[in-house]
KEPAMAR-228633 format. One record per residue (C-alpha): residue number from 1; residue in three letters; x, y, z. Coordinates in Angstrom, 2 decimals, always signed. Each point is the difference from the previous one (the first is absolute). Example, Ala and Ser with C-alpha at 12.3 -4.5 7.8 and 13.67 -1.06 7.14 Angstrom:
<recs>
REC   seq   type        xx        yy        zz
REC     1    ALA    +12.30     -4.50     +7.80
REC     2    SER     +1.37     +3.44     -0.66
</recs>
This chain:
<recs>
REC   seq   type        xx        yy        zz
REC     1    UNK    +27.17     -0.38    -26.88
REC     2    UNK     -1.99     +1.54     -2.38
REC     3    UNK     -2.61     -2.55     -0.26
REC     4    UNK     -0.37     +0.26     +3.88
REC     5    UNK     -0.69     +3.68     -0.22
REC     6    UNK     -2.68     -0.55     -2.68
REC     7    UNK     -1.84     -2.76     +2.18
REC     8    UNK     +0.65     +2.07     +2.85
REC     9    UNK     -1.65     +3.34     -2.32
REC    10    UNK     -2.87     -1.84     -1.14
REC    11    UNK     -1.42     -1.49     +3.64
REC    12    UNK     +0.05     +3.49     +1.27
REC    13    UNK     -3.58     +1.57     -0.03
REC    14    UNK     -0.79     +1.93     -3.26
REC    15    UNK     -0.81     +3.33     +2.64
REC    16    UNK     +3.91     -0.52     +0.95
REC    17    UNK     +1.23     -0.34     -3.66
REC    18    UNK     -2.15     +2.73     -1.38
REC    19    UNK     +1.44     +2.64     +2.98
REC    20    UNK     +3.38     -1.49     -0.91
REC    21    UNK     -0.22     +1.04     -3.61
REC    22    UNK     -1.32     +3.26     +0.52
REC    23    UNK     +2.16     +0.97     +2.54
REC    24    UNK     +3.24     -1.15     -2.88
REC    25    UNK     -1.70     +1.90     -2.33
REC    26    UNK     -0.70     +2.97     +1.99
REC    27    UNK     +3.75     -0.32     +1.76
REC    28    UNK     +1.35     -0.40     -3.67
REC    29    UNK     -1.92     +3.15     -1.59
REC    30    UNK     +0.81     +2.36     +2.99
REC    31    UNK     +3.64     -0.73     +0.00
REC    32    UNK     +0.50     +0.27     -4.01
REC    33    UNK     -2.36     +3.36     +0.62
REC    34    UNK     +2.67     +0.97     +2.42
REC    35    UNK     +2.99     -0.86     -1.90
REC    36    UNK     -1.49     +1.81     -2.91
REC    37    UNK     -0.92     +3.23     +1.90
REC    38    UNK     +3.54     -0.10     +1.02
REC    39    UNK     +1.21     -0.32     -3.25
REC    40    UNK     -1.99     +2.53     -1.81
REC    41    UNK     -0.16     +2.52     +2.89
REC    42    UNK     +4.47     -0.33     -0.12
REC    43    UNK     -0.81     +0.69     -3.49
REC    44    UNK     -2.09     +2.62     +0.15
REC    45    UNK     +2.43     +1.94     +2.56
REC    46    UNK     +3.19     -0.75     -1.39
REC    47    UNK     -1.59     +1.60     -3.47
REC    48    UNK     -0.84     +2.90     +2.11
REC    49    UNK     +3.96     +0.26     +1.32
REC    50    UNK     +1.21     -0.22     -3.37
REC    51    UNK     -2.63     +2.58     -1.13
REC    52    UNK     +0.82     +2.56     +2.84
REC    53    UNK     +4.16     -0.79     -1.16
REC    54    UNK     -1.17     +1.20     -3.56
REC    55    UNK     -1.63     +3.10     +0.86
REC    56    UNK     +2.98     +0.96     +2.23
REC    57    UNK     +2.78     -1.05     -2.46
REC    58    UNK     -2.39     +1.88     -2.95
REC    59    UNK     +0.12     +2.94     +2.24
REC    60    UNK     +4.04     +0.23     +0.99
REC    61    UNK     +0.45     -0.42     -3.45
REC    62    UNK     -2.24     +2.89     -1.42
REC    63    UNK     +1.63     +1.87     +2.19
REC    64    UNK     +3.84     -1.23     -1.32
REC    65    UNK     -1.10     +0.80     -3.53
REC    66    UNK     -0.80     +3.36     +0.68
REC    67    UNK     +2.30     +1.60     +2.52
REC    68    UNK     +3.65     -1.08     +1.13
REC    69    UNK     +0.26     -3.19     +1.99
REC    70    UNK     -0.19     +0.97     +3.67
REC    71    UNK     +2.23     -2.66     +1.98
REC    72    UNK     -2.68     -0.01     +2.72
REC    73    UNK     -3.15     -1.48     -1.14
REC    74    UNK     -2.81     +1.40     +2.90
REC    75    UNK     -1.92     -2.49     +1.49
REC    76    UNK     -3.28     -0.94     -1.32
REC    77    UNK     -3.36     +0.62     +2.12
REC    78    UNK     -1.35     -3.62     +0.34
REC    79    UNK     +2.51     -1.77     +1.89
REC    80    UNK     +4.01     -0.85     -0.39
REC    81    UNK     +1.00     -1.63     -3.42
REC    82    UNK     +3.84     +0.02     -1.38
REC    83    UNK     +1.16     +2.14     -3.42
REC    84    UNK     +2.53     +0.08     -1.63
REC    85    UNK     +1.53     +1.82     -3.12
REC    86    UNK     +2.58     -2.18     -2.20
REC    87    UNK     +1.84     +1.49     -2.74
REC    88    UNK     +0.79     -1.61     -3.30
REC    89    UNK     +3.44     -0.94     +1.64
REC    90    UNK     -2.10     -1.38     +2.96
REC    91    UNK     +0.84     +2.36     +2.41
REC    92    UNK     -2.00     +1.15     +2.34
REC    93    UNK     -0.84     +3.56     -0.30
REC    94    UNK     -3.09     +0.82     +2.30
REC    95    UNK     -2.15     -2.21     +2.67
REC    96    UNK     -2.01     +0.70     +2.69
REC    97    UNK     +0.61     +0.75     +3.77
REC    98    UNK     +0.26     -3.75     +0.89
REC    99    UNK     +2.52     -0.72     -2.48
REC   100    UNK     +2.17     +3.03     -0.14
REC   101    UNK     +3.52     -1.30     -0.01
REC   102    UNK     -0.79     -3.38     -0.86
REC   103    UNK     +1.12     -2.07     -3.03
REC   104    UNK     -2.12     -1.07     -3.11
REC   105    UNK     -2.52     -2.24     +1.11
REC   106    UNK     -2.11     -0.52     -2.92
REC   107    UNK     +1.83     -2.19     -2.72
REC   108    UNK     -2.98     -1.59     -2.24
REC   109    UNK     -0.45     +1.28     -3.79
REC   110    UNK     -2.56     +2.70     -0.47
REC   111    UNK     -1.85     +0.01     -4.00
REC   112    UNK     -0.35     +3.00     -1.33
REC   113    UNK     -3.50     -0.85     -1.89
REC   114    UNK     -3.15     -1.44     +1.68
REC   115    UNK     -1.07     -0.11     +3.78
REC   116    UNK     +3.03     -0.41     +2.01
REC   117    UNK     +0.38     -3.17     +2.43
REC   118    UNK     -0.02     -0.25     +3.13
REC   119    UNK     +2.12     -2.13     +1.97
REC   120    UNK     +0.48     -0.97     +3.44
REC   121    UNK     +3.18     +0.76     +1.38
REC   122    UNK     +1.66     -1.11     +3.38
REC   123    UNK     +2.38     +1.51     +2.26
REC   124    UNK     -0.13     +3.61     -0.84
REC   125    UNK     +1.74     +1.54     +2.94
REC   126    UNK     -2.59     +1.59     +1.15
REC   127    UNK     -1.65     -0.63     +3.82
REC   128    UNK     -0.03     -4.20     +0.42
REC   129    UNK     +0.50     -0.48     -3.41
REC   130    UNK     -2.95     -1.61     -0.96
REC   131    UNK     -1.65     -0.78     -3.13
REC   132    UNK     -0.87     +2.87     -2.62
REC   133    UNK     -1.85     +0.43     -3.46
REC   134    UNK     +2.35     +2.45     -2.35
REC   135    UNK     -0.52     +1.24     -3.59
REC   136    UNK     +2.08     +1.75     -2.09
REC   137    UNK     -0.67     +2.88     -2.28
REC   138    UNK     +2.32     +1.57     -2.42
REC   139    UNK     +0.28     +3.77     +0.18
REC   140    UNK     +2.52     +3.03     -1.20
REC   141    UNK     +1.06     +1.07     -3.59
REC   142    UNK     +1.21     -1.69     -2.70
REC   143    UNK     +3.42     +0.87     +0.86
REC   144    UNK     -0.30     -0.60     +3.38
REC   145    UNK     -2.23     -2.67     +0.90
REC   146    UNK     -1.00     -1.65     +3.55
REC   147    UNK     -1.89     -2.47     +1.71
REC   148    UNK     -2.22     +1.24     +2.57
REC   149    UNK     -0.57     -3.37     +2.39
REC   150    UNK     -2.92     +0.13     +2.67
REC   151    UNK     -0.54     -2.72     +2.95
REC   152    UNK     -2.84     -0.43     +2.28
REC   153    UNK     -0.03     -2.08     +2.99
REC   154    UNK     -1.92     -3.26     +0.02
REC   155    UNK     +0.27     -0.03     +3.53
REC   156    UNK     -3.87     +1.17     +1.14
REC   157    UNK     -1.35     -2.66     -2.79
REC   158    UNK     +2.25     -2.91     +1.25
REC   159    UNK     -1.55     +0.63     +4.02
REC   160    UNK     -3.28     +0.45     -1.40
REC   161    UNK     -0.28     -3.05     -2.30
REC   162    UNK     +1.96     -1.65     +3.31
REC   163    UNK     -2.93     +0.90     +2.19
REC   164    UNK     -3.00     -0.58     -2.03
REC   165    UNK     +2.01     -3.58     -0.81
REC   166    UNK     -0.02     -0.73     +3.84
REC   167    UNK     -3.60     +1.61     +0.02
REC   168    UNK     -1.46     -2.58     -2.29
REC   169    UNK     +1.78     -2.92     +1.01
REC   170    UNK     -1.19     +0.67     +3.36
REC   171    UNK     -3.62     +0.50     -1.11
REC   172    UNK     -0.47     -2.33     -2.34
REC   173    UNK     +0.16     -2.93     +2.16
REC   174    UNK     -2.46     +1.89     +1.97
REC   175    UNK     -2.13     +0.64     -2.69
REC   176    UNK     -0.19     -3.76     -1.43
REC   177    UNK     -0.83     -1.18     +3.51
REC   178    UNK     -3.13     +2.41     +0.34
REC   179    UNK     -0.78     -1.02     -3.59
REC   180    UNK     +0.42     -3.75     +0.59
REC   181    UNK     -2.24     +0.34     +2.99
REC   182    UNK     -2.88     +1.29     -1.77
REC   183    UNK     +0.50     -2.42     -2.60
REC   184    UNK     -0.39     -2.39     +2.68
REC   185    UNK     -3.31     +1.34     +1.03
REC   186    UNK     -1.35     +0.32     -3.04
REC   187    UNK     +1.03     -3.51     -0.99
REC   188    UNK     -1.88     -1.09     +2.61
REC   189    UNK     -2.77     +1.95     -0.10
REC   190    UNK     -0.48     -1.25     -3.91
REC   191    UNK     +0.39     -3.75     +0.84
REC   192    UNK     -2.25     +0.47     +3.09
REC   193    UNK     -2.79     -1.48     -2.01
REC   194    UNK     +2.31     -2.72     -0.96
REC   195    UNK     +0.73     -1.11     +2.93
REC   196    UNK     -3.55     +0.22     +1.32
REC   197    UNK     -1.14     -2.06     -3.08
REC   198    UNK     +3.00     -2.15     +1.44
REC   199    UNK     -1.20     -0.39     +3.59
REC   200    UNK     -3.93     -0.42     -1.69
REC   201    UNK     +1.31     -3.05     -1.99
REC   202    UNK     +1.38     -1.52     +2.77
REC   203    UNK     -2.86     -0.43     +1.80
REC   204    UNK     -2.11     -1.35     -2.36
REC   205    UNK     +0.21     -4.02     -0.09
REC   206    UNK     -1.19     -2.94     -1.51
REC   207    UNK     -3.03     +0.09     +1.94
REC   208    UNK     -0.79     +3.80     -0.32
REC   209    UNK     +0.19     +1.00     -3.48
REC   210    UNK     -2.92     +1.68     -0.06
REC   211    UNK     +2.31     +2.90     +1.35
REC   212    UNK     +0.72     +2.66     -2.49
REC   213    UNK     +3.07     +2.71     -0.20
REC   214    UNK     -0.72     +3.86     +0.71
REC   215    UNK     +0.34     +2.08     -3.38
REC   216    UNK     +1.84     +3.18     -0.07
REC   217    UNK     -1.97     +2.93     -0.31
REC   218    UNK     +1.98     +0.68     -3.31
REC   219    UNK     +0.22     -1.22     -3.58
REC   220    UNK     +4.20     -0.91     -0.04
REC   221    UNK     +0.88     -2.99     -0.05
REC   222    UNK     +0.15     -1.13     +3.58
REC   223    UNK     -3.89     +0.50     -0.12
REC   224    UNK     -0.14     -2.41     -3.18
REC   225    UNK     +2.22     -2.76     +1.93
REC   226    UNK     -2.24     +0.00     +2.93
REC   227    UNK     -3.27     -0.41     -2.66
REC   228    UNK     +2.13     -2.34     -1.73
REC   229    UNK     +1.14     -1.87     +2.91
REC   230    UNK     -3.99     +0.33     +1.40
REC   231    UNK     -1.06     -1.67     -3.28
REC   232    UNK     +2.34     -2.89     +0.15
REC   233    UNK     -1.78     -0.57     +3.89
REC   234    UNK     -3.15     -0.43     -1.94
REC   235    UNK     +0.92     -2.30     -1.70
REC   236    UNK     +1.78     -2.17     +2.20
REC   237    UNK     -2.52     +0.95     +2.47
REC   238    UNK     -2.33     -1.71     -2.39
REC   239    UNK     +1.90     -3.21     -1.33
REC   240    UNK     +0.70     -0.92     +3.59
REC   241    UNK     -3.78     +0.07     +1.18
REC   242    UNK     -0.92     -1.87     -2.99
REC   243    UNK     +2.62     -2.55     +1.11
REC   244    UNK     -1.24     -0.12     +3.42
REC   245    UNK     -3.55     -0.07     -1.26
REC   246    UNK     +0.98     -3.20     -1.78
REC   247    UNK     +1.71     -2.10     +2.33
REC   248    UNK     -2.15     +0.97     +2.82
REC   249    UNK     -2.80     -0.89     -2.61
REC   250    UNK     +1.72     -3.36     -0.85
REC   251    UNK     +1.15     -0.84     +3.49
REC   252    UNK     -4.12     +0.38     +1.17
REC   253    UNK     -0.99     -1.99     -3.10
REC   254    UNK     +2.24     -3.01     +0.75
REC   255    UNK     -1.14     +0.00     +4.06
REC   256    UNK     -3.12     -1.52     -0.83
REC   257    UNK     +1.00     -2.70     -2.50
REC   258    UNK     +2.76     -0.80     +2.20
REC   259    UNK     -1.91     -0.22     +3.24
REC   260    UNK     -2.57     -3.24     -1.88
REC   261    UNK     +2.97     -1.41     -1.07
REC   262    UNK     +1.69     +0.05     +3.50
REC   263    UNK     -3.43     -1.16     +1.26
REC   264    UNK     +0.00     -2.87     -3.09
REC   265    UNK     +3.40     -1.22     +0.95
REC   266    UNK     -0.40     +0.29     +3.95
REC   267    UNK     -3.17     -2.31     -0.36
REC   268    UNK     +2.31     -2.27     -2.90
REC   269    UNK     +2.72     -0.78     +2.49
REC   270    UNK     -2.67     -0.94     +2.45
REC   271    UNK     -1.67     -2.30     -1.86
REC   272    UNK     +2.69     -1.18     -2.56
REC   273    UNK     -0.65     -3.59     -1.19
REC   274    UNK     +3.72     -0.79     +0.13
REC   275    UNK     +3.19     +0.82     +1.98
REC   276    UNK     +1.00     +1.70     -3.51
REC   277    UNK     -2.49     +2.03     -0.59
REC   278    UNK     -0.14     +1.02     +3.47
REC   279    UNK     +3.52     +1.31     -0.03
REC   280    UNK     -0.04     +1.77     -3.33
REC   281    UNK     -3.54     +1.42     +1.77
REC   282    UNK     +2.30     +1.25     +2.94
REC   283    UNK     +2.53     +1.16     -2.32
REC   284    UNK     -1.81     +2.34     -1.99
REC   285    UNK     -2.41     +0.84     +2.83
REC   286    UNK     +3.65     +1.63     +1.57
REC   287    UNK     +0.31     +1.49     -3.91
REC   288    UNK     -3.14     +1.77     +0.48
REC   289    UNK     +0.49     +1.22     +3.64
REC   290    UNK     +3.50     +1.46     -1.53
REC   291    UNK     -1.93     +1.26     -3.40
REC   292    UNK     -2.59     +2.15     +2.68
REC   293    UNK     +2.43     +1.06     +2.14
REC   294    UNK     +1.64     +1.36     -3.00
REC   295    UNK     -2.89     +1.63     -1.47
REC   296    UNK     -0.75     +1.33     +3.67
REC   297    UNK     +3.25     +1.80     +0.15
REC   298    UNK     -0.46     +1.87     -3.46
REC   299    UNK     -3.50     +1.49     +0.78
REC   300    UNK     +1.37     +1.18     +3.06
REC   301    UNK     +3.24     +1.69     -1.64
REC   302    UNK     -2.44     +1.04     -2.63
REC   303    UNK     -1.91     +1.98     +2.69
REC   304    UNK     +3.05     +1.11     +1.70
REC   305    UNK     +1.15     +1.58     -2.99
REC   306    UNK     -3.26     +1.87     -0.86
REC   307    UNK     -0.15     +0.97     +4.10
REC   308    UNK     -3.37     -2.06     +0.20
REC   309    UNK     -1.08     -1.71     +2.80
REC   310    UNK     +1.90     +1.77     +2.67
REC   311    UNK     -1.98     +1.07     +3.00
REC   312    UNK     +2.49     +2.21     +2.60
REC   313    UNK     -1.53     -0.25     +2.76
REC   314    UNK     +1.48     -0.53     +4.07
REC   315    UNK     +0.77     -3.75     +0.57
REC   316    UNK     +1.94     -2.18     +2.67
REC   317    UNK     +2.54     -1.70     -1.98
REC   318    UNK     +1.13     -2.08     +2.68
REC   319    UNK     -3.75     -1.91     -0.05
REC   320    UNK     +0.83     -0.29     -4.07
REC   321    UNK     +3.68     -1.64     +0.97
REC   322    UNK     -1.80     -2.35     +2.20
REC   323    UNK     -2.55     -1.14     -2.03
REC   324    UNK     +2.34     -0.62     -2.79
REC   325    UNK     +2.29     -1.79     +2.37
REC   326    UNK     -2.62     -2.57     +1.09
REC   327    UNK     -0.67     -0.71     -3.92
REC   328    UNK     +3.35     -0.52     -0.76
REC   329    UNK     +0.38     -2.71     +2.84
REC   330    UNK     -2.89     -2.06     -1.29
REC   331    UNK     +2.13     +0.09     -3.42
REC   332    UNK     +3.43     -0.83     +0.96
REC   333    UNK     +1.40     -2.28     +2.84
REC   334    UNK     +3.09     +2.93     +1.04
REC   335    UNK     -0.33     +1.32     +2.78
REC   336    UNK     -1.09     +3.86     +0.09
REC   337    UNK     +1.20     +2.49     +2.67
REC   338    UNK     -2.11     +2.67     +0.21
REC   339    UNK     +1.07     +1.35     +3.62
REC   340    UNK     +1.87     +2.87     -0.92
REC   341    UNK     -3.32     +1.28     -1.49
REC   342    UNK     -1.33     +3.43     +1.59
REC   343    UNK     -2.79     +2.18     -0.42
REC   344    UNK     +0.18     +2.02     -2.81
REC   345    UNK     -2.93     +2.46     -1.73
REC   346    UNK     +0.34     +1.10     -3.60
REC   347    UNK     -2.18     +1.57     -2.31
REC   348    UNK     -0.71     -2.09     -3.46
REC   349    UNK     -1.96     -2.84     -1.46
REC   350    UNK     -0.54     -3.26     +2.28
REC   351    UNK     -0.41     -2.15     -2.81
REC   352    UNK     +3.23     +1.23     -1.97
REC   353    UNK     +1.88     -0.06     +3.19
REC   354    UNK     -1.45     -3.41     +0.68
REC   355    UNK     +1.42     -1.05     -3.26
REC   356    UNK     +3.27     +1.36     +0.72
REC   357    UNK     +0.24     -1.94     +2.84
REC   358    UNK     -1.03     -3.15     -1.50
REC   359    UNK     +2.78     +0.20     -2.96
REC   360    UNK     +2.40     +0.42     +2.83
REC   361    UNK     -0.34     -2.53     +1.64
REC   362    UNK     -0.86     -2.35     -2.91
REC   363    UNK     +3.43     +1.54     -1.38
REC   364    UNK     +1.87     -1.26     +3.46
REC   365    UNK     -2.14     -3.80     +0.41
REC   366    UNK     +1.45     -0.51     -4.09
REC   367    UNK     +3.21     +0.68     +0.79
REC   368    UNK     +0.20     -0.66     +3.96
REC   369    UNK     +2.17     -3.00     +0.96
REC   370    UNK     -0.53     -0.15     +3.85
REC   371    UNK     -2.03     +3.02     +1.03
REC   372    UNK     -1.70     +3.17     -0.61
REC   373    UNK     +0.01     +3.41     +2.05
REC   374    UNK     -2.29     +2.88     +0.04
REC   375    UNK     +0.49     +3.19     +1.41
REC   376    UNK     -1.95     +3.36     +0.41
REC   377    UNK     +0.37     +2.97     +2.19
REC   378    UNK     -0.36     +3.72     -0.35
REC   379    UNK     +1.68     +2.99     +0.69
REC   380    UNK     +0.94     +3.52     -0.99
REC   381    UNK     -2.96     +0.29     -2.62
REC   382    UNK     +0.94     -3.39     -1.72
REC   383    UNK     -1.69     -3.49     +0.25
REC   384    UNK     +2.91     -2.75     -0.45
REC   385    UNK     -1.61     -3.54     -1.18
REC   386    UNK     +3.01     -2.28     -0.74
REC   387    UNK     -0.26     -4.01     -1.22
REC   388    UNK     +3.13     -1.89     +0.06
REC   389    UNK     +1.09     -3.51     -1.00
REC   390    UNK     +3.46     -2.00     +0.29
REC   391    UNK     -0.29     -0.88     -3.89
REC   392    UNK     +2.13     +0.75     -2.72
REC   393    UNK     -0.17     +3.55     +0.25
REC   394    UNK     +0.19     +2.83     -2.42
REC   395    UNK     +3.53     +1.00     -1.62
REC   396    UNK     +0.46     +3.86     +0.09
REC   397    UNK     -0.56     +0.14     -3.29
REC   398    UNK     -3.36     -1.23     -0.50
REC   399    UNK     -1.83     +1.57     +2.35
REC   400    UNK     -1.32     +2.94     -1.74
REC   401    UNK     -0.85     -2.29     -2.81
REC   402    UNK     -1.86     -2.44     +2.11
REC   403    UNK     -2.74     +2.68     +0.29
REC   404    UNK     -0.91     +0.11     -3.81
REC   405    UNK     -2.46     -2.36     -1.42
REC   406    UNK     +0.71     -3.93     -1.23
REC   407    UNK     +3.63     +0.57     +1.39
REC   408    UNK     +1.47     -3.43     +0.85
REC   409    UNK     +3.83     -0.13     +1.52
REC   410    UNK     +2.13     -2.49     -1.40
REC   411    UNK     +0.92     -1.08     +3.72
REC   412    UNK     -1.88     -2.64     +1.86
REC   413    UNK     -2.54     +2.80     +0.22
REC   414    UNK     -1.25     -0.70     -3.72
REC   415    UNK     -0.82     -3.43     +0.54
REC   416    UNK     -3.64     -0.75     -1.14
REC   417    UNK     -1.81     -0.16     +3.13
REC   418    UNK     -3.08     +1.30     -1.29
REC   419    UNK     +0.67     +3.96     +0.43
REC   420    UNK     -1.08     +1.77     -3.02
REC   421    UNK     +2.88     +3.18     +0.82
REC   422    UNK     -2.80     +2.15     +0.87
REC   423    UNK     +0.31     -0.44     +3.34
REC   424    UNK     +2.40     +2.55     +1.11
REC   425    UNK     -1.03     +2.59     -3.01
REC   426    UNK     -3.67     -0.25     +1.75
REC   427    UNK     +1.72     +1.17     +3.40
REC   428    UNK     +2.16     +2.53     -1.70
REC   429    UNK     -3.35     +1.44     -1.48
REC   430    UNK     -1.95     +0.12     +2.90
REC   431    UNK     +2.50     +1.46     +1.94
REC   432    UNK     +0.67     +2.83     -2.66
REC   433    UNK     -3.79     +0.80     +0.03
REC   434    UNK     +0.55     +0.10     +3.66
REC   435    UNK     +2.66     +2.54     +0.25
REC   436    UNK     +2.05     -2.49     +1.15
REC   437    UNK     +3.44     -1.92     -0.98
REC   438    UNK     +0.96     -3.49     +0.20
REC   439    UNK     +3.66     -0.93     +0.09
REC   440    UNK     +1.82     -3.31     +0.18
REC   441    UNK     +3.01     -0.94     +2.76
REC   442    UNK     +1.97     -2.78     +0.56
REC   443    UNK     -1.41     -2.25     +2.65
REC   444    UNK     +3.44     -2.42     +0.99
REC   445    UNK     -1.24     -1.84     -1.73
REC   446    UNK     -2.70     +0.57     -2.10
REC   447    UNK     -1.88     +2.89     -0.95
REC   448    UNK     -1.77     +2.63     +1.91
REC   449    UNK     -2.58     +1.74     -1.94
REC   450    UNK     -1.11     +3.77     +2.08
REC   451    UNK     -3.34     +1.98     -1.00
REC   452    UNK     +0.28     +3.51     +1.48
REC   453    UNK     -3.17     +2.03     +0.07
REC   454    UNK     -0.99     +2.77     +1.33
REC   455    UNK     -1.97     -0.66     +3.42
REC   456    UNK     -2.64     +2.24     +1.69
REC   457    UNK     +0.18     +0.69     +3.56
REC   458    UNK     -1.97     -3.07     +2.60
REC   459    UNK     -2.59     +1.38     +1.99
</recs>
C-alpha cells in the first residue's frame, strides 16, 4: 500500500506536489498556531482569575485583621465571586451574599509562607455550579487565626476560549484554502518558464536543431538551464550536420564509381565469353543495382533530415500515383488496381512524393502474392493515398518499428528480396516533412499501408 502511494506521489506533476506540501505545511503551522494561542491565551486569563481571587482574598482579610469579623462579607465591584471565612476549627464564620447559610466549601490546605495557590474548585453551590479558581489566605491573630478563601468564576473564560476555539477551527480551513490557492498560482507562475522551455523542446526534432530555447530575463537558475540546455543544441546541432555532411558526402562519392561499374558489368554480362562468367556478370550486375539503390536511399534521408531538397509547391498527386503505377507494372507481373484512385491536390515536393509512391508499391509487388490495390481520394482537408497487398502482413507490433531505418521483421517480411529497410523509413520521412502521417492497417489479408496528407482545395 505504501509503495502504491509513493508511485502514485511521484507521477503527479511537481506544480501538484509542491501546492501539496505547502498547503501541509501551512495547514500544520496554522493549527499548532491555533492550539498554542489557545493554550497561552487560557493561560494568560486563568492567571488573571487567580490574580483578581488574590487581591479580593488580600482585601477581606486586611479587613479581618483589623476590625471584628463581619458575618456578611459585601460584594465586590467587578462581578460575583464566593468568600468564605473558616476558623481554626473549620467553621465557617463569615461569607458573602451567595453563600450565606451554606456549608464549608473550601477544603484544600492554605501555607502560611510564600504566594498562596490557587486551585480550581468544582461545585461550589453557587448559580450552575461551574468551575472556579480559589485561593486561600490566612488572616486573624495569633490566638485566633482564620482562613480567608476567595473563588472566582471561570465561567466567562471557559465561553470565550469555547468561541474563539470554534472561531479558528472554522477559519482555519478557510484560511489554508486561500493560502493553498495562491500557492497554486504562484507555483505556476514560477514554472511557467519551465513549461514553456518544455513545450520549446518539444518541437525541436532531429531535423531542426538549429532551434534554440528562450532565456529568462533573469540570472536564477531556470535562466542557466535554458543556456545550458541551448548549449547542449549546439552541439548536437553540430555533430548531427557533420554526420549528415558525411554520408551525404560519401553516398555522392560512391554514385559515380558505382555507376562505371554498373556500366562495366552491364556490358560484361553482354558479352561474357562463357555461360559462367555471364551469370556471375548478372549476379553482381543485380549486386550493384541493390548497392545504388542503397546509396540512393541514404542521400535522400540525408537530405530529408537536413530539410534539403524540398520544394512545397501545388501538385496533382493523383498524376504522381499514376505514373508510379505504370512503372510498377513494367516491374512486376501482379496485377495493379488503381480504380479507386481520385483526384486529389496537395501541396509538397513531386519528386519526394514520387518516391513515396514508388517504395509503396515496390513494398506491396515484394511482398504481394496475387495482387496489389491502390487507392486515393480526398476529403475534409485530407488527401488519403492507400497501397495494399494480400502478403504476409504486419503484426501489431511491428508496425511503428517498420518505419525506422534497416528494420527487417523476422516474418516472411524479412526475407532478402533485395529491400535495403529504407523503404518505408523514406515514406515515413517524406510524409513527416509533409505534415502528414502514414499508418499501417490490416488488409484481410495482408497489409494496408495509408499516407494521410493534408490536401488543398481542386479548382
Amino acid at each position: 500500500m505504501a509503495a502504491g502511494v509513493r508511485f502514485w506521489w511521484a507521477h503527479r506533476s511537481l506544480r501538484l506536489r509542491l501546492t501539496a506540501a505547502a498547503a501541509l505545511v501551512i495547514a500544520v503551522g496554522l493549527a499548532a498556531a491555533a492550539v498554542l494561542l489557545v493554550v497561552w491565551l487560557h493561560a494568560s486569563l486563568v492567571n488573571g482569575l487567580d490574580s483578581a481571587a488574590l487581591q479580593r482574598a488580600e482585601v477581606v482579610a486586611a479587613d479581618a485583621d483589623s476590625a471584628p469579623i463581619n458575618a456578611d462579607i459585601p460584594a465586590a465591584d467587578h462581578g460575583e465571586d464566593a468568600v468564605q471565612v473558616v476558623d481554626r476549627g473549620g467553621n465557617v464564620i463569615a461569607s458573602s451574599g451567595n453563600l450565606r447559610h451554606r456549608p464549608r466549601a473550601f477544603f484544600f490546605p492554605v501555607s502560611r509562607s510564600g504566594t498562596p495557590r490557587a486551585h480550581a474548585v468544582q461545585d461550589i453551590p453557587v448559580g450552575e455550579s461551574g468551575s472556579w479558581r480559589a485561593v486561600g489566605v490566612p488572616a486573624g491573630s495569633a490566638r485566633n487565626p482564620v482562613t480567608v478563601y476567595v473563588a472566582v468564576p471561570t465561567e466567562s473564560v471557559d465561553q470565550g476560549l469555547a468561541r474563539l476555539a470554534v472561531g479558528l477551527a472554522a477559519g482555519t480551513p478557510a484560511v489554508v484554502a486561500l493560502l493553498t490557492a495562491v500557492v497554486w498560482a504562484l507555483t505556476g507562475r514560477a514554472l511557467r518558464p519551465v513549461e514553456a522551455m518544455r513545450a520549446q523542446t518539444a518541437e525541436i526534432t532531429a531535423s531542426d536543431l538549429g532551434r534554440r530555447l528562450d532565456v529568462p530575463p533573469t540570472a536564477d537558475a531556470l535562466a542557466r538551464l535554458a543556456r545550458t540546455l541551448n548549449d547542449l543544441l549546439e552541439r548536437l546541432d553540430t555533430a548531427t550536420r557533420r554526420q549528415r555532411r558525411f554520408i551525404a558526402d560519401a553516398a555522392h562519392e560512391l554514385r559515380s564509381p558505382l555507376s562505371a561499374l554498373r556500366t562495366r558489368l552491364d556490358v560484361a554480362a553482354r558479352h561474357a565469353p562463357s555461360p559462367e562468367t555471364q551469370t556471375l556478370a548478372g549476379s553482381l550486375l543485380r549486386d550493384c543495382e541493390r548497392l545504388t539503390r542503397l546509396v540512393d536511399d541514404l542521400l535522400r534521408l540525408a537530405r530529408l533530415d537536413d530539410r534539403r531538397g524540398i520544394r512545397m509547391r501545388s501538385v496533382d498527386l493523383d498524376e504522381i500515383v499514376f505514373a508510379e503505377v505504370r512503372e510498377a507494372r513494367r516491374r512486376t507481373g501482379l496485377p495493379i488496381d488503381q480504380h479507386a484512385v481520385g483526384a486529389a491536390r496537395v501541396r509538397g515536393d513531386a519528386d519526394a512524393l514520387a518516391r513515396v509512391a514508388r517504395n509503396l508499391l515496390d513494398n506491396a509487388v515484394r511482398y504481394a502474392r496475387s495482387r496489389i490495390t491502390v487507392s486515393l481520394h480526398s476529403g475534409d482537408g485530407t488527401a488519403c493515398l492507400v497501397v495494399a497487398d494480400d502478403g504476409p502482413g504486419i503484426p501489431d507490433a511491428d508496425r511503428e518499428r517498420v518505419f525506422e531505418r534497416f528494420t527487417r521483421l523476422d516474418d516472411a517480411r524479412s526475407r532478402d528480396t533485395g529491400g535495403s529497410g529504407l523503404g518505408l523509413a523514406i515514406v515515413h520521412d517524406v510524409v513527416m516533412a509533409h505534415h502528414g502521417r502514414t499508418l499501417i492497417e490490416d488488409n484481410h489479408p495482408g497489409a494496408r499501408v495509408v499516407v494521410l496528407l493534408p490536401a488543398e482545395e481542386c479548382c
